[in-house]
N, C-alpha and C positions, 0 to 999 in steps of 0.2 A: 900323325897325319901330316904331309905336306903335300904340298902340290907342285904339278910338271908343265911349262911355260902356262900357268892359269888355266888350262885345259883338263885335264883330271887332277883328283885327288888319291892319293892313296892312303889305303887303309892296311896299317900291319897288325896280325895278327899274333902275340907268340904266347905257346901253351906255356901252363908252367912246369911240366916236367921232361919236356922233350925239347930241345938244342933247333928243330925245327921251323923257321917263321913262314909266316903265310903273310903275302900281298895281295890286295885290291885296290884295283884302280877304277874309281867311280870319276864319269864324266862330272864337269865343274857345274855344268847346265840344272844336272840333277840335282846334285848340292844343292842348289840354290832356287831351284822347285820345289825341292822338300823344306827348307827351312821357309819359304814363303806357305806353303802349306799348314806346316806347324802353327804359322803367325796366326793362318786364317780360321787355324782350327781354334785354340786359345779363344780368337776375339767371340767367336762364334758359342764359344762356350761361355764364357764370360756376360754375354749377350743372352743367353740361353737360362743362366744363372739369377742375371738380376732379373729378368722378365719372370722367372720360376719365384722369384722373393715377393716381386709384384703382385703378381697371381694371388699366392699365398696372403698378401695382407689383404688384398679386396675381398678373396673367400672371407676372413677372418672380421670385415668390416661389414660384409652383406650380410653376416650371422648376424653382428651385431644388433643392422637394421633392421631385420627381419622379426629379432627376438622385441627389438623396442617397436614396431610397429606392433607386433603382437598385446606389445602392454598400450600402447595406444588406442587401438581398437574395442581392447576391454573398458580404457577410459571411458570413448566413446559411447559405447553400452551403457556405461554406470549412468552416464549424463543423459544419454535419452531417457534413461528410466525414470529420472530425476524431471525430468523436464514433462515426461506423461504424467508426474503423481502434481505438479505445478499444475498443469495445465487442469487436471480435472478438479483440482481445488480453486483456480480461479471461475471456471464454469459453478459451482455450488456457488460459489460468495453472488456471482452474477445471476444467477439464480433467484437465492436469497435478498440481495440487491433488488431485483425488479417487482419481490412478492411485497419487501418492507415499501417500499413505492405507492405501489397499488392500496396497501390496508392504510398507509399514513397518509395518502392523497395530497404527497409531494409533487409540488411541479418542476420541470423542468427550468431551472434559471437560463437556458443558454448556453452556461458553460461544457456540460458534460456533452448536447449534441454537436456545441462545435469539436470539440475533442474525436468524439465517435468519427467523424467524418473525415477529422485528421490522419486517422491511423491508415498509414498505407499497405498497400495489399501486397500478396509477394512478387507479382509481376513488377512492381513499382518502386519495393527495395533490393531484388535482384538489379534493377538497371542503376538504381542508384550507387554511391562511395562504399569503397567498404568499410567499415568502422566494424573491427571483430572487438569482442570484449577480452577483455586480457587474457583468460583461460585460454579461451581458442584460441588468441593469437600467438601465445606461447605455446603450444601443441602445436598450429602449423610452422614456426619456426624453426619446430626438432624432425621436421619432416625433408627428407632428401629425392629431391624433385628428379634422381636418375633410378629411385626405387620404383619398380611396376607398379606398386599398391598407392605409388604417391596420388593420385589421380582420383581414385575411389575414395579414401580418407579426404582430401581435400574437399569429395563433392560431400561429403557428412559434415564436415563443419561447416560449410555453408549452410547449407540446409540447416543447423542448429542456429547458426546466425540469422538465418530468417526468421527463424521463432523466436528467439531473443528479443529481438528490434519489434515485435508484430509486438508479443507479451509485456514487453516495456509500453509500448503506446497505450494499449490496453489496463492494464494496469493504474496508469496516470488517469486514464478516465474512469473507471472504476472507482478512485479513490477519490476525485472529484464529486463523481455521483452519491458515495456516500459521505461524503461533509456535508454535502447540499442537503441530504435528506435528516443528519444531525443537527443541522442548524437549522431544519422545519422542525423536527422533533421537541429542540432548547425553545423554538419560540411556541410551540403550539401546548408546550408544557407550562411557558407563564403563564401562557393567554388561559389555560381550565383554571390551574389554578387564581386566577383574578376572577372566576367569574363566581357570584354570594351564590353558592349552590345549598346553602344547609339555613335551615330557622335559626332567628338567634337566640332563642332564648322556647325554653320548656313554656306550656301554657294554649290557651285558647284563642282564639281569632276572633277577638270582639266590634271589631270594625276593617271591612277591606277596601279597596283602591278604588277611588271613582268616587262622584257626587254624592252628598250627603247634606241631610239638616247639619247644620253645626248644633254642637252641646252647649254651647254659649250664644245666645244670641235667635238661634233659630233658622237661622239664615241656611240657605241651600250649598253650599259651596262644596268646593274639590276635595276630597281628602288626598293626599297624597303619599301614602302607606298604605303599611297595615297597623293595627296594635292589636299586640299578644297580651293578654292578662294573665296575672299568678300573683305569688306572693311576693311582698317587698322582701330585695334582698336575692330576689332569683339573679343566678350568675347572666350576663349575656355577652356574649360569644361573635368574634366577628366572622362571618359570613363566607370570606376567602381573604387572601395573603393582600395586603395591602400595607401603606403608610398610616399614620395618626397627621390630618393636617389639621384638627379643630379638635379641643379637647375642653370646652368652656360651657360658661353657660349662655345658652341664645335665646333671644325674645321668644316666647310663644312655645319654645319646645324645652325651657328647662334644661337641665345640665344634658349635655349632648357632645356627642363623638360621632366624628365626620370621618370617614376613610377614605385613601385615594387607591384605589387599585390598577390606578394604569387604564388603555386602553379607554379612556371616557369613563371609564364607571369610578362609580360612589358608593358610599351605602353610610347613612344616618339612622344613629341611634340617639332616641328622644326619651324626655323624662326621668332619665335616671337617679337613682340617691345618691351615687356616689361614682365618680371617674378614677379609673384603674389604669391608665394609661397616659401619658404627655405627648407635646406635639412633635412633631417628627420622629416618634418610636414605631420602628417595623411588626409587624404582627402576622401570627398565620392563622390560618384558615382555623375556624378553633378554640383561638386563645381568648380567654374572658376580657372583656375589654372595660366592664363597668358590672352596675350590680340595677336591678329593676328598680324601679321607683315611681314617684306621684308628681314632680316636678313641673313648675310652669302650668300650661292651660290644659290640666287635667280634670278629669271627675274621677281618675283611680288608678288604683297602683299598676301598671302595663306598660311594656317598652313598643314606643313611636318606632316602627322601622321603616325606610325609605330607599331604596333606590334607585339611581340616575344618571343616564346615560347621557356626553353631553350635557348634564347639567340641568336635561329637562327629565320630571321624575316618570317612573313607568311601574306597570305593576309587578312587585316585588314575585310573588308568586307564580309568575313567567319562569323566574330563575332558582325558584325553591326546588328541590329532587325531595326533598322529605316529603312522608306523609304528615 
């Protein structure tokens, strides 16, 4: 191929077995349309090429998303299901909660209705911050805001974050409300047991609470018991859980045991033979504390029992449940 003053080019042709050659002469103009051609085809293909690989990864990337949205969504499920078997187990506890209330005639300290009133409604933590808890907020992290579904899943984890934040609050008062009612329980469980619900000792009731001749003397005065009669030696038993604060012997009543049971009460045992217990030994409701006897200002062998609330004595038999 050469060219003629830059104006055409020629093109020679020669077969290979015939002595004949063939010329053309193509204008220079064409030349150089067609190689501009050529250029623009290449680029355009080359153009056509990477856009065609693009294509191809995004199909390959939207599978992706599609297929992990897919496993999302079924998260999604598992978690509300998890979250309906929550929620109906925190309604029994609250249930529960409001029945143990009512039969144990707990009161409200305060604390749980300022709580109740706390817990904000969803109007109130939709406009509030968002604080996702980590699950969710790791699930909306993997989520790609140019996927169609991004918008739909998004509005699910909210929504579970509502509940979240509601169930949290909830929960804290809940568990408030049952301390309160545990710690009426602890105390309502010392208070029966301090109170002398049982006889101390086996035997008859040979003198009861209130004015009397005295045995000595004649005189009218207060008794302030009762006394049981039986044989010397009968066991007697204190009355409810208490301390030992007096374990001696005292004018007028003979060897005698004084219990402190808390809450103002007392209970005195008189005339005993014999003391079974020292001072400051704990005792429960039950335990033999001494043995019956004739001691001090007696006419026979019977255990003096006394109890006193405050310090001023009352009748015992108020608080016996025995027959």
């Amino acid at each position: 191929m050469k060219s003629s003053a830059n104006r055409f080019y020629t093109i020679m042709i020669v077969p290979e077995k015939t002595t004949q050659v063939r010329k053309i002469l193509v204008p220079a103009w064409l030349v150089r349309l067609g190689a501009v051609a050529i250029a623009v085809t290449l680029v355009l293909v080359g153009v056509m090429v990477a856009n065609y690989g693009y294509v191809m990864s995004q199909v390959g990337e939207n599978n992706e998303l599609k297929t992990e949205n897919r496993r999302l969504r079924q998260s999604v499920q598992v978690f509300k299901g998890k979250m309906s078997t929550l929620e109906s187990a925190m309604e029994r506890v609250k249930t529960f909660s409001t029945r143990l209330k009512v039969i144990t005639g707990a009161e409200d300290r305060g604390g749980v209705a300022a709580l109740m009133k706390n817990i904000p409604d969803a109007s109130a933590i939709a406009s509030a911050p968002k604080t996702m808890p980590a699950e969710v907020a790791a699930i909306e992290a993997e989520l790609d805001p140019r996927d169609p579904e991004h918008e739909e899943l998004q509005s699910q984890y909210q929504e579970l974050d509502l509940k979240i934040t509601s169930m949290t609050a909830e929960s804290l008062a809940l568990e408030q409300n049952l301390q309160d009612q545990y710690e009426h329980l602890v105390d309502q469980k010392a208070f029966l047991a301090a109170l002398p619900t049982r006889k101390p000792a086996i035997g008859y009731y040979t003198s009861g609470f209130g004015t009397r001749r005295a045995p000595f003397g004649g005189k009218v005065k207060m008794h302030e018991g009762v006394d049981i009669a039986n044989h010397p030696g009968t066991p007697i038993k204190a009355t409810a859980d208490g301390v030992v604060t007096f374990a001696n012997t005292k004018a007028g009543y003979g060897q005698t045991v004084i219990l402190d049971h808390g809450y103002g009460l007392q209970t005195w045992y008189a005339h005993t033979r014999k003391i079974l217990v020292k001072n400051g030994q704990k005792v429960r409701r039950g335990d033999t504390v001494a043995l019956l006897g004739n001691t001090g200002r007696s006419t026979g062998p019977h255990c003096h029992y006394e109890v006193r609330v405050n310090g001023i004595p009352v009748d015992p038999l108020s608080y016996i449940l025995e027959n």
